[in-house]
N, C-alpha and C positions, 0 to 999 in steps of 0.2 A: 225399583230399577227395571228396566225395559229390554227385553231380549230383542232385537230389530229385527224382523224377516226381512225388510224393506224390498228391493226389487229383485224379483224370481226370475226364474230361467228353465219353464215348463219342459221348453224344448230341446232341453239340455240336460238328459237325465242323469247324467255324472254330478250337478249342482245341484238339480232339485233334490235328489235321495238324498245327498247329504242336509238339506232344508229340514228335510223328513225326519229323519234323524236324531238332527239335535233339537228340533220340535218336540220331540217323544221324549228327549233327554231331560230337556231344560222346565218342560212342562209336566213332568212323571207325576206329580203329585194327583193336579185334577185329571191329567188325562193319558197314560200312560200307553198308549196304541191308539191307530189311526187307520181308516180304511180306504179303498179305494173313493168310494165316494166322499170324504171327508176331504183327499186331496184335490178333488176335482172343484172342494167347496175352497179351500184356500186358493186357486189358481183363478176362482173368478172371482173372488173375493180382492185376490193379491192385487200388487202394480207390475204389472210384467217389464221386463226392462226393455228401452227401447229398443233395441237390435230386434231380440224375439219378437219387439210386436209388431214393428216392418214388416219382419218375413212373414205373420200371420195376417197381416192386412194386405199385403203384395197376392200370395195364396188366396185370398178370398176374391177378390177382385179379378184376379186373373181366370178363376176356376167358375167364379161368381154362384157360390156351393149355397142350397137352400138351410134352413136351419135345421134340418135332420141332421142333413151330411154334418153339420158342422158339431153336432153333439156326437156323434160317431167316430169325428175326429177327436173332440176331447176327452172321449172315451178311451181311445186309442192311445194316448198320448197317456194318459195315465196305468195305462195297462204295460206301458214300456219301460215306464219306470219302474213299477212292479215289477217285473221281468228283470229288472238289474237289480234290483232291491235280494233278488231270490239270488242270484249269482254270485252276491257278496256273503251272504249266509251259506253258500257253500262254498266260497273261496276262504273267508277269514276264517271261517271255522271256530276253535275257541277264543278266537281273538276278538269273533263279534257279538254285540252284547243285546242284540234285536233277536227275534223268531218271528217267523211266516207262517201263521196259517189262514190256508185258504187266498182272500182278500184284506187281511191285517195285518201288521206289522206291530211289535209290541215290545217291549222293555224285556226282557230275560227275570229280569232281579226288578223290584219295586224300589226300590232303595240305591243311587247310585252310591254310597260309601261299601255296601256290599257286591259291587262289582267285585269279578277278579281280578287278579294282577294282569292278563292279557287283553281285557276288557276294557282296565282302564287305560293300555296303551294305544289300544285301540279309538279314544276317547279322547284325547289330546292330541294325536292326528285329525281327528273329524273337527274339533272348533279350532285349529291352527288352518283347516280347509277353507274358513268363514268368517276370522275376527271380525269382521266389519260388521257383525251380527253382536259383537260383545265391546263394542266399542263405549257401551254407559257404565261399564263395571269397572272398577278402580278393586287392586289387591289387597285383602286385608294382611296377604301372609307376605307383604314383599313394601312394604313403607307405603302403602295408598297409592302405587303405582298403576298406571294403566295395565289390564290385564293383557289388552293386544301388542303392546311392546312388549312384553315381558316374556307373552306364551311364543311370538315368533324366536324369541332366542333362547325359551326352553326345544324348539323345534330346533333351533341349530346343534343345540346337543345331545338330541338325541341320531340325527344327524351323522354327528362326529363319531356316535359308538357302530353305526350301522357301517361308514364309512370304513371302519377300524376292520370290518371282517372281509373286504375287498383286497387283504392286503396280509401278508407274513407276519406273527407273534414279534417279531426283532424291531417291523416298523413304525414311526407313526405317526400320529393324525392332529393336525394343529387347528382351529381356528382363527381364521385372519380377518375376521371381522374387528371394524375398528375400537370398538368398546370391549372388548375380550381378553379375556387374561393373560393368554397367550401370547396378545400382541403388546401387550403389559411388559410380561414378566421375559418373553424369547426372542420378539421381534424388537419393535417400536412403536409409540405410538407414532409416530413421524413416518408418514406411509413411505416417504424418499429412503429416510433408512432400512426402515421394515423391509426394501424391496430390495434392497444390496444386502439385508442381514440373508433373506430369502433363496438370493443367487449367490450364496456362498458356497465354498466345497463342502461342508459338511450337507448342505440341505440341497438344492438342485443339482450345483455340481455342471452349470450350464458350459456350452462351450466357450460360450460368449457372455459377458454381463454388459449389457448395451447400457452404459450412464448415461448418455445425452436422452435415452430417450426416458429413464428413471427423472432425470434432474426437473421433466418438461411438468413432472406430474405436482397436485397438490399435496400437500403435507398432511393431508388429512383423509380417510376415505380408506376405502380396500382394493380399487384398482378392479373390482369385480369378481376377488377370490373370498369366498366363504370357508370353504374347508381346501386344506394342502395335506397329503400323505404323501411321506418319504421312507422310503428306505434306505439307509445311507452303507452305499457299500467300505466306507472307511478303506479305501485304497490310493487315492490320491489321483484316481483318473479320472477321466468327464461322464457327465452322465448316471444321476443315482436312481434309484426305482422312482417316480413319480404319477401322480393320479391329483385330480384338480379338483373341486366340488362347489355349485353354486346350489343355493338353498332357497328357497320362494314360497314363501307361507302366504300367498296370492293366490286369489278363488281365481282370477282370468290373466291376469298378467303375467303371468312367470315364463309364457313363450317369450316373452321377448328379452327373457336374460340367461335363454340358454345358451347364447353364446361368447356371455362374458367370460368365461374363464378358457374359453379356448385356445388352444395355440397360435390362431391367427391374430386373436386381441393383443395375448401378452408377447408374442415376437417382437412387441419394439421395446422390451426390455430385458428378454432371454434368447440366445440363440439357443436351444434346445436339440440333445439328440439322444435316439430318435424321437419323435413324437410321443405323448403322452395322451391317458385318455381322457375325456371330460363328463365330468359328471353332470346331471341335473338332479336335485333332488326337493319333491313335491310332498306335502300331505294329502291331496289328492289321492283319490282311489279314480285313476284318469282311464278306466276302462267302460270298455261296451258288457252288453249282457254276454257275450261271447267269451269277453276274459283279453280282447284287444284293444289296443290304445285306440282312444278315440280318435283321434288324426294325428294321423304318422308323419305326415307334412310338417306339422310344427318341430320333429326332433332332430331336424337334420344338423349331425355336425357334435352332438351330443346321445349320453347313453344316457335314461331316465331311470328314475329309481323314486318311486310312488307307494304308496300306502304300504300294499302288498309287500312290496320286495324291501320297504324300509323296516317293518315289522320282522320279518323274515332274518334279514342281516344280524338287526340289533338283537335278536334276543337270541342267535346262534354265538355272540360275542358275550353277550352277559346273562343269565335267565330274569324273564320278566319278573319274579321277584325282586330282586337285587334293584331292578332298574328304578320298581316304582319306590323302590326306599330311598335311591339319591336326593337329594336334597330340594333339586329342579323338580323335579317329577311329584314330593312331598308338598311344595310350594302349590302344583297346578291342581293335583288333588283340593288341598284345601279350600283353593280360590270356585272352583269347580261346582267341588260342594255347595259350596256359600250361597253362588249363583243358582244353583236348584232351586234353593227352601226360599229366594228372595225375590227371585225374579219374576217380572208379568209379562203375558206377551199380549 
């Protein structure tokens, strides 16, 4: 089985460390740490993806840089990732399962099964950052299932527990994604009913439950709601505590669905009051080496909640013990593992 690096994103060092990463992870056995020049040999080795290599051919031509400059510059460019590479090691702290020194970057532990419990939650965020890298592996611990369906909706629930801590011990936290239990067992699967079970008084509590514009929608689908936290004040008036959450286990696409679960999407099926907040929530670690979002531009309209702060939530809700014993969590371990000892790149 084939780990895919396939099309990199040098220039983009929020994607490539993560490349870095699960490289060191997924390859521990023959090569368990990687140097600067080593990535400088994957990068000209790689297939850059087309956007990056635009802007690298647009820059060269424009500048029309000799071939010093230009090793200067891919010197630079890996020395920036490096630079973020170091800021995650002092951001996730025991959470991250890498060291730095000098010019290296290396495994902590030889042995992914002896990671720790924070390690390896750290570690199910990082390949939920990149399925598309895991896309030849099939679950031995989940019926021969593809790993990348499976790990994006262990990402939703881990998701749901981090959600949970944004929110009072009395409220709580549903998944409305369409295949989910919740929509099973509380809602419907019938998204038309699901969304009138949804605008009921026990759960929004809205001023308004707009049918016409419920009735327009298909019967199938999530309407763009990943996670729902309610607080239900159990009083009979309008209005219960409310918080929305969409979830994107997408290396680049996930800007364009932070504003499905907003108030402006869903008012043609709730008149809501007041307004409510919207969540986006990434496995990304979508920062600079500063510790800032990469482009603030993309969040407009939405609060983000990335690597960091997903980590942070879920294990103030549960301890990263506990977490990796559920059953999800037991499940990605094992597939994880598997892919270590089997995989080639």
């Amino acid at each position: 089985m084939t780990f895919e690096i396939g099309e990199l994103h040098p220039n983009t060092p929020h994607l490539f460390s993560d490349l870095i990463e699960l490289y060191i992870l997924v390859n521990h056995k023959e090569k368990n740490s990687l140097s600067e020049s080593d990535m400088e040999g994957l990068i000209r080795e790689g297939v850059i993806s087309p956007e990056e290599n635009n802007i690298d051919l647009e820059e060269n031509l424009e500048s029309n840089i000799t071939s010093a400059e230009k090793k200067d510059k891919a010197e630079e460019r890996v020395e920036n990732i490096f630079s973020l590479l170091e800021y995650r090691q002092g951001c996730f702290g025991e959470f991250y399962p890498f060291q730095i020194n000098g010019e290296i970057i290396s495994l902590k532990n030889t042995n992914f099964v002896n990671l720790t419990a924070q390690e390896k939650l750290y570690v199910i965020l990082l390949a939920c950052s990149r399925l598309r890298s895991f896309r030849n592996f099939k679950s031995q611990a989940a019926e021969d299932k593809s790993v990348v369906q499976l790990w994006a909706k262990y990402f939703t629930e881990l998701s749901k527990i981090a959600f949970q801590s944004l929110l009072p011990e009395w409220a709580s936290v549903y998944i409305f994604d369409a295949n989910s239990d919740d929509r099973r067992n509380i809602f419907d699967t019938n998204l038309q009913e699901a969304m009138k079970r949804l605008g009921s008084q026990d759960m929004l509590a809205p001023v308004n439950l707009l049918s016409s514009g419920i009735d327009q929608l298909s019967t199938s689908g999530d309407a763009g709601l990943d996670l729902v936290g309610i607080g239900n004040f159990d009083d009979k008036a309008i209005s219960n505590l409310v918080i929305f959450g969409q979830c994107g286990a997408q290396e680049t696409n996930w800007p364009n669905k932070t504003l499905e679960s907003h108030q402006i999407h869903l008012s043609n099926y709730f008149h809501m009051q007041p307004s409510y907040t919207n969540y986006m929530l990434i496995p990304l670690s979508y920062r600079d080496s500063n510790g800032s979002f990469v482009n603030s531009n993309k969040l407009g309209g939405t609060l983000l909640l990335d690597r960091k702060r997903i980590l942070d939530l879920a294990t103030k809700k549960i301890n990263a013990s506990d977490l990796i014993s559920t059953e999800w969590m037991r499940k990605f371990i094992e597939d994880f593992r598997k892919i270590t000892e089997v995989a080639s790149i």
